[in-house]
RORO-500596 format. One record per residue: residue in three letters; z, x, y of N, C-alpha, C, O, CB in turn; residue number from 1. Coordinates in steps of 0.02 Angstrom, whole numbers, plus 50000, padded with zeros to 5 digits. Glycine has a CB too. Example, Ala and Ser with C-alpha at 12.3 -4.5 7.8 and 13.67 -1.06 7.14 Angstrom:
BEGIN
<r aa="ALA" n_zz="50390" n_xx="50660" n_yy="49716" ca_zz="50390" ca_xx="50615" ca_yy="49775" c_zz="50390" c_xx="50660" c_yy="49835" o_zz="50423" o_xx="50712" o_yy="49834" cb_zz="50452" cb_xx="50565" cb_yy="49776" i="1"/>
<r aa="SER" n_zz="50354" n_xx="50642" n_yy="49888" ca_zz="50357" ca_xx="50684" ca_yy="49947" c_zz="50394" c_xx="50645" c_yy="50002" o_zz="50402" o_xx="50670" o_yy="50057" cb_zz="50286" cb_xx="50704" cb_yy="49970" i="2"/>
% end
This chain:
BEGIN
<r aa="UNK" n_zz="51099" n_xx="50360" n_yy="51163" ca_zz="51054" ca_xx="50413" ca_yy="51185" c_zz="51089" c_xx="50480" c_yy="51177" o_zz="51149" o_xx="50487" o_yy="51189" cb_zz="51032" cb_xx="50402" cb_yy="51258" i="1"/>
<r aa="UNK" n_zz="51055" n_xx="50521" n_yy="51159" ca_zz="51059" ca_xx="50587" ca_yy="51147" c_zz="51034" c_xx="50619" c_yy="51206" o_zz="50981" o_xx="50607" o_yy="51235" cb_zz="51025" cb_xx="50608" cb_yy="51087" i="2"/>
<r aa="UNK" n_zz="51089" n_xx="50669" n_yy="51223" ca_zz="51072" ca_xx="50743" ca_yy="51283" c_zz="51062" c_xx="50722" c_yy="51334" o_zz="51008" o_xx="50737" o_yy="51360" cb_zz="51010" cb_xx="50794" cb_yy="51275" i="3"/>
<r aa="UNK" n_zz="51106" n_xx="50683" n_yy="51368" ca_zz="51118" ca_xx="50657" ca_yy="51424" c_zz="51175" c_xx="50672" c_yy="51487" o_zz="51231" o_xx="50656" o_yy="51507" cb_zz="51124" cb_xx="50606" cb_yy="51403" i="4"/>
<r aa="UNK" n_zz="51096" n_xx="50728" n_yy="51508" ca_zz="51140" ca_xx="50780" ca_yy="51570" c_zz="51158" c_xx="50791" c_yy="51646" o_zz="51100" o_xx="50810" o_yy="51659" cb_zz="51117" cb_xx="50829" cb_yy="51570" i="5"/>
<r aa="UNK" n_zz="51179" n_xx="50794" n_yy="51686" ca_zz="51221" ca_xx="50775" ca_yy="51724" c_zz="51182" c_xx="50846" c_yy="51777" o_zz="51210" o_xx="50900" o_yy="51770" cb_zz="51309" cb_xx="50769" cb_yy="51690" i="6"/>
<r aa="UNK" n_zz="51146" n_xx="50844" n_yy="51806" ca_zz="51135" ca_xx="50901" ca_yy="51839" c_zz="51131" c_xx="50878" c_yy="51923" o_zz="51121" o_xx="50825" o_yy="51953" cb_zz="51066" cb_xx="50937" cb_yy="51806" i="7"/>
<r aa="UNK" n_zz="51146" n_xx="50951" n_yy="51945" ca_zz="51154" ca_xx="50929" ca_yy="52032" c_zz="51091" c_xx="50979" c_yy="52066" o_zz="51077" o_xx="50959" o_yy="52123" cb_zz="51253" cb_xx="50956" cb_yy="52075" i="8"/>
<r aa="UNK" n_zz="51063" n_xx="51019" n_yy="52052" ca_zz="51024" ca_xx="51079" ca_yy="52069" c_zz="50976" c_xx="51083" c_yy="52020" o_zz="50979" o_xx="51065" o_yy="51961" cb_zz="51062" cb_xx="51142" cb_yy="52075" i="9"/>
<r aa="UNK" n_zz="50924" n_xx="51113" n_yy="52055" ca_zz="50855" ca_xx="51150" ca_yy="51997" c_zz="50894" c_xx="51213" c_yy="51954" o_zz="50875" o_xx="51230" o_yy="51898" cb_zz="50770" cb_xx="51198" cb_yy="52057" i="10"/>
<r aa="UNK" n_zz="50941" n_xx="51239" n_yy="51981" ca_zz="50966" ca_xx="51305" ca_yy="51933" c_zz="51018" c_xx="51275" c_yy="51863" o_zz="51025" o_xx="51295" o_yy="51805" cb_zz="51023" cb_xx="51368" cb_yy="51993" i="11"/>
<r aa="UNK" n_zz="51053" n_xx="51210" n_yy="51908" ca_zz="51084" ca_xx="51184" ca_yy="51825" c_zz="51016" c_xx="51171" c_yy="51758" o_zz="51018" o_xx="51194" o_yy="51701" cb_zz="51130" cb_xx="51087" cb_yy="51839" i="12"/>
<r aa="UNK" n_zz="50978" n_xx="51141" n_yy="51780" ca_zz="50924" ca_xx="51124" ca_yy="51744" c_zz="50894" c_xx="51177" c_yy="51723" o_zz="50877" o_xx="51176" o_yy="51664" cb_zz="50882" cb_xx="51087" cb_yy="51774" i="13"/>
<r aa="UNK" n_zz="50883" n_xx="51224" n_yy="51755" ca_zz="50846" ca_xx="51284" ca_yy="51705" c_zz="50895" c_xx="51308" c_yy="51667" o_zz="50876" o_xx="51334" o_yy="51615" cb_zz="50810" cb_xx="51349" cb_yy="51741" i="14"/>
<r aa="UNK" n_zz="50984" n_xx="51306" n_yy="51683" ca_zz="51016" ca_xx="51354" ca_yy="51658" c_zz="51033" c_xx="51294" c_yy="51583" o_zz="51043" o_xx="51326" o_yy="51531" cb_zz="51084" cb_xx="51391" cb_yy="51716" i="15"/>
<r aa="UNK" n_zz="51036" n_xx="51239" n_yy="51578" ca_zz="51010" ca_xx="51190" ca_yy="51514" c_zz="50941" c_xx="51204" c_yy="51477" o_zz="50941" o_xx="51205" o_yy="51415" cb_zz="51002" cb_xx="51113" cb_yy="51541" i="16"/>
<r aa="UNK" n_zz="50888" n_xx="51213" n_yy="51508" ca_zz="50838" ca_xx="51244" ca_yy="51466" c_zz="50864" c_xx="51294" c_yy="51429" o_zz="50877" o_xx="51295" o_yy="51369" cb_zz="50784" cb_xx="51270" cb_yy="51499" i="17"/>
<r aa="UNK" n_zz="50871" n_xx="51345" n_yy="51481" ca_zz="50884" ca_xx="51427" ca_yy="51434" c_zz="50948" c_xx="51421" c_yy="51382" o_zz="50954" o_xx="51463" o_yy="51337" cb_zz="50910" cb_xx="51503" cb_yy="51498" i="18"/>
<r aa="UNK" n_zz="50978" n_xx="51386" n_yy="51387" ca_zz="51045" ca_xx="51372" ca_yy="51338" c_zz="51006" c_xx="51329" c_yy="51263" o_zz="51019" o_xx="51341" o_yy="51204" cb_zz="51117" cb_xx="51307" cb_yy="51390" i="19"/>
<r aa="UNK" n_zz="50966" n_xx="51290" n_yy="51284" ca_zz="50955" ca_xx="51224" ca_yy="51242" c_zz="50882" c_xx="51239" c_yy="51219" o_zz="50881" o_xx="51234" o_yy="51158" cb_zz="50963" cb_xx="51147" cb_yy="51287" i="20"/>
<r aa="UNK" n_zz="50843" n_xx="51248" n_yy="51234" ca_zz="50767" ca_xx="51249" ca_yy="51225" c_zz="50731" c_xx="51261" c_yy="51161" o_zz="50679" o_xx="51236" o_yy="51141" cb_zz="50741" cb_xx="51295" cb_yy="51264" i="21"/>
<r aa="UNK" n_zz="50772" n_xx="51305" n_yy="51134" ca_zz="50748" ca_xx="51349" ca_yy="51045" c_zz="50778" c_xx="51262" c_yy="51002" o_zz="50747" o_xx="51234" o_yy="50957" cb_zz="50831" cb_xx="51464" cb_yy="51009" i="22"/>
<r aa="UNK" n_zz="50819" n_xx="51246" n_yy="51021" ca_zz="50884" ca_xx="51166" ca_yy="50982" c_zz="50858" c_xx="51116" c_yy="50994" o_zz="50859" o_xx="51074" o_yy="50948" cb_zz="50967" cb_xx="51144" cb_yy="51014" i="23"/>
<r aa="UNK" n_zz="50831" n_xx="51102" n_yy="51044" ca_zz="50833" ca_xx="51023" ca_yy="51077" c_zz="50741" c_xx="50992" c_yy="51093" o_zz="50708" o_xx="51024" o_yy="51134" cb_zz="50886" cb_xx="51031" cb_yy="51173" i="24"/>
<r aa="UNK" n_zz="50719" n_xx="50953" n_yy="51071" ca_zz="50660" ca_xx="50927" ca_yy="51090" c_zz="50649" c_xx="50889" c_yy="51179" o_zz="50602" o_xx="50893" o_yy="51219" cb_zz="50652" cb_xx="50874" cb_yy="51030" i="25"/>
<r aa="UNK" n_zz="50718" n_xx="50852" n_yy="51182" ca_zz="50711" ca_xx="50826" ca_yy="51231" c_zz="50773" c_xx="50806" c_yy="51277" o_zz="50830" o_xx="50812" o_yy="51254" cb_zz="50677" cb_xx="50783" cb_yy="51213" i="26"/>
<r aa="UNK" n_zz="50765" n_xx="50785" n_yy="51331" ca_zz="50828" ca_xx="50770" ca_yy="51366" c_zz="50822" c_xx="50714" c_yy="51402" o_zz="50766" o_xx="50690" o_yy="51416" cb_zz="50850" cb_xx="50821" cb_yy="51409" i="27"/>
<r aa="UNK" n_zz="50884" n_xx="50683" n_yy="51423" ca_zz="50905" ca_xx="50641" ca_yy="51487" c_zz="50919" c_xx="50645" c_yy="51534" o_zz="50981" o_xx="50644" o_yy="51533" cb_zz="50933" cb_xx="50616" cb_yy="51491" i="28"/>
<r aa="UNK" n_zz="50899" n_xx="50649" n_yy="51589" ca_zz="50943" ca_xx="50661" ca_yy="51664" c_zz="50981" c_xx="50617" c_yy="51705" o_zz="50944" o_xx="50580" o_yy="51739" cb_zz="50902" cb_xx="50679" cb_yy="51713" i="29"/>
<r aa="UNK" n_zz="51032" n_xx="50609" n_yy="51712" ca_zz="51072" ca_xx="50569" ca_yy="51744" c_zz="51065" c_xx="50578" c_yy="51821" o_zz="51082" o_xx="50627" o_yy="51854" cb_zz="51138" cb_xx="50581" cb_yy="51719" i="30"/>
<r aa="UNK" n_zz="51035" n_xx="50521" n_yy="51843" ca_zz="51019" ca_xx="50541" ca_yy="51953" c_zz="51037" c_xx="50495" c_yy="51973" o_zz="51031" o_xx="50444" o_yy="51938" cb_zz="50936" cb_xx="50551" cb_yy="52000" i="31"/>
<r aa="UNK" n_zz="51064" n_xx="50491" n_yy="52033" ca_zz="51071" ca_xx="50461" ca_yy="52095" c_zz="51027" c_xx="50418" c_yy="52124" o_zz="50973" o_xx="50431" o_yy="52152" cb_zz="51077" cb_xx="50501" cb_yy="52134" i="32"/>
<r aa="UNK" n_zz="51060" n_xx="50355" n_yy="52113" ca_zz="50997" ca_xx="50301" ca_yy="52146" c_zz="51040" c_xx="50294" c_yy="52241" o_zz="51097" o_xx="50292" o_yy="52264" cb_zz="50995" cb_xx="50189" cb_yy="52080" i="33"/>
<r aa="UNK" n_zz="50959" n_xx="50292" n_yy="52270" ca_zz="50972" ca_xx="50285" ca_yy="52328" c_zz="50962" c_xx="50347" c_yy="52386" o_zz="50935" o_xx="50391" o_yy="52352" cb_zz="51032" cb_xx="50264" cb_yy="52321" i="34"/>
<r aa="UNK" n_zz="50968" n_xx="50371" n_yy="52442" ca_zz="50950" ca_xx="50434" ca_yy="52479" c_zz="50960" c_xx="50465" c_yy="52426" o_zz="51004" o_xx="50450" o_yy="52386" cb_zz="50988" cb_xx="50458" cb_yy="52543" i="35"/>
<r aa="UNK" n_zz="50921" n_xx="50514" n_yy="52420" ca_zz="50928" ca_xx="50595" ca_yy="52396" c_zz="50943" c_xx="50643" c_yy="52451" o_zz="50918" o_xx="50649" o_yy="52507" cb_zz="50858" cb_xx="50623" cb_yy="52362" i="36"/>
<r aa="UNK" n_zz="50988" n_xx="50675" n_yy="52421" ca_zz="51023" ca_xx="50736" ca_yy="52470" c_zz="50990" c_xx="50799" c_yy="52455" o_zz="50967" o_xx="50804" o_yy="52398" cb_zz="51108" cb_xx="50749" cb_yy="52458" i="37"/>
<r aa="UNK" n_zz="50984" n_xx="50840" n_yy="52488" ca_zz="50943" ca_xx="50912" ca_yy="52481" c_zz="50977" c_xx="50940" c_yy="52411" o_zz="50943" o_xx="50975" o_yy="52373" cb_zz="50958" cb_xx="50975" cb_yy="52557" i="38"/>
<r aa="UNK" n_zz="51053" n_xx="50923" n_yy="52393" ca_zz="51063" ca_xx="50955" ca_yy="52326" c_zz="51030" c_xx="50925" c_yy="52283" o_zz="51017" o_xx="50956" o_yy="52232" cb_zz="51126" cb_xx="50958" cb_yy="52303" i="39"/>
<r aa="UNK" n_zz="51008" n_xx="50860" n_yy="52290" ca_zz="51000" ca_xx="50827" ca_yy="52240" c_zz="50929" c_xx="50798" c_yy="52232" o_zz="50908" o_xx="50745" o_yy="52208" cb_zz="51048" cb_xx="50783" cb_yy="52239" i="40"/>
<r aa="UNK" n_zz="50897" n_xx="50852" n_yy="52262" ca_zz="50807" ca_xx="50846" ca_yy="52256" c_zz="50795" c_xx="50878" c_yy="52204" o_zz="50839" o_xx="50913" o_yy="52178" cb_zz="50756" cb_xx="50880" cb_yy="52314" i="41"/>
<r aa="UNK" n_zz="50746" n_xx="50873" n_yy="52184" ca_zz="50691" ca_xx="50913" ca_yy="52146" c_zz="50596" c_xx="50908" c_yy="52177" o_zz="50549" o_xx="50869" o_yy="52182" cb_zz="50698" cb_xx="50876" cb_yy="52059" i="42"/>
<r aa="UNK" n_zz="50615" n_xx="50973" n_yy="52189" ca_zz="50540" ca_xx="50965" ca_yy="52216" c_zz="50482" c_xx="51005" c_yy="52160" o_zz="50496" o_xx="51043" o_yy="52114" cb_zz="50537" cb_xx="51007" cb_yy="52303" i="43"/>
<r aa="UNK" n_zz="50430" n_xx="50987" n_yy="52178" ca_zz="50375" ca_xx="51044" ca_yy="52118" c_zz="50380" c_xx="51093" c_yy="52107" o_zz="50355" o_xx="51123" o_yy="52154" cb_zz="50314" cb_xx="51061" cb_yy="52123" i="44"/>
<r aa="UNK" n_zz="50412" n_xx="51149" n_yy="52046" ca_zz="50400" ca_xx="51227" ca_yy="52067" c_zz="50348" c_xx="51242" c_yy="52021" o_zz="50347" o_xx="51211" o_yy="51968" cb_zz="50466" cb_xx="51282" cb_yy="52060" i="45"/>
<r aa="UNK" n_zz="50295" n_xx="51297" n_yy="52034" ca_zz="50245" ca_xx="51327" ca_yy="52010" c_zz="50276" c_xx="51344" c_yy="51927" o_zz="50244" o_xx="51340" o_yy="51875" cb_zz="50225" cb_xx="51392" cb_yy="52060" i="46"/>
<r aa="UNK" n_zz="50360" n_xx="51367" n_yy="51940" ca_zz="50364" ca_xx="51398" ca_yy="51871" c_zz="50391" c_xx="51367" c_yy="51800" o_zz="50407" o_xx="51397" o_yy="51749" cb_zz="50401" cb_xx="51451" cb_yy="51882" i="47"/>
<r aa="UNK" n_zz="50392" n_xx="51292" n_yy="51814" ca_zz="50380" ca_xx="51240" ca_yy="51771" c_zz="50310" c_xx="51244" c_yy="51728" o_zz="50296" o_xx="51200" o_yy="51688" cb_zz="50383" cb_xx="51178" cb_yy="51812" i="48"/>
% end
């Protein structure tokens, strides 16, 4: 697998869009199985 990223926050993830987005079709996210911790939520944002 290709582009398989490691993020802890909604700001790593946008700051991989804005780096990658014009290059890359698609990605992988690497998460945490089991409780989710407040760093390690993602909740809905409008600006998706």
């Amino acid at each position: 697998m290709k582009n398989i990223i490691d993020i802890r926050n909604r700001a790593d993830f946008r700051e991989w869009i804005k780096d990658n987005s014009d290059a890359e079709k698609e990605c992988w996210i690497a998460t945490k199985r089991g409780d989710a911790t407040p760093s390690r939520t993602f909740l809905p944002d409008e600006s998706f």
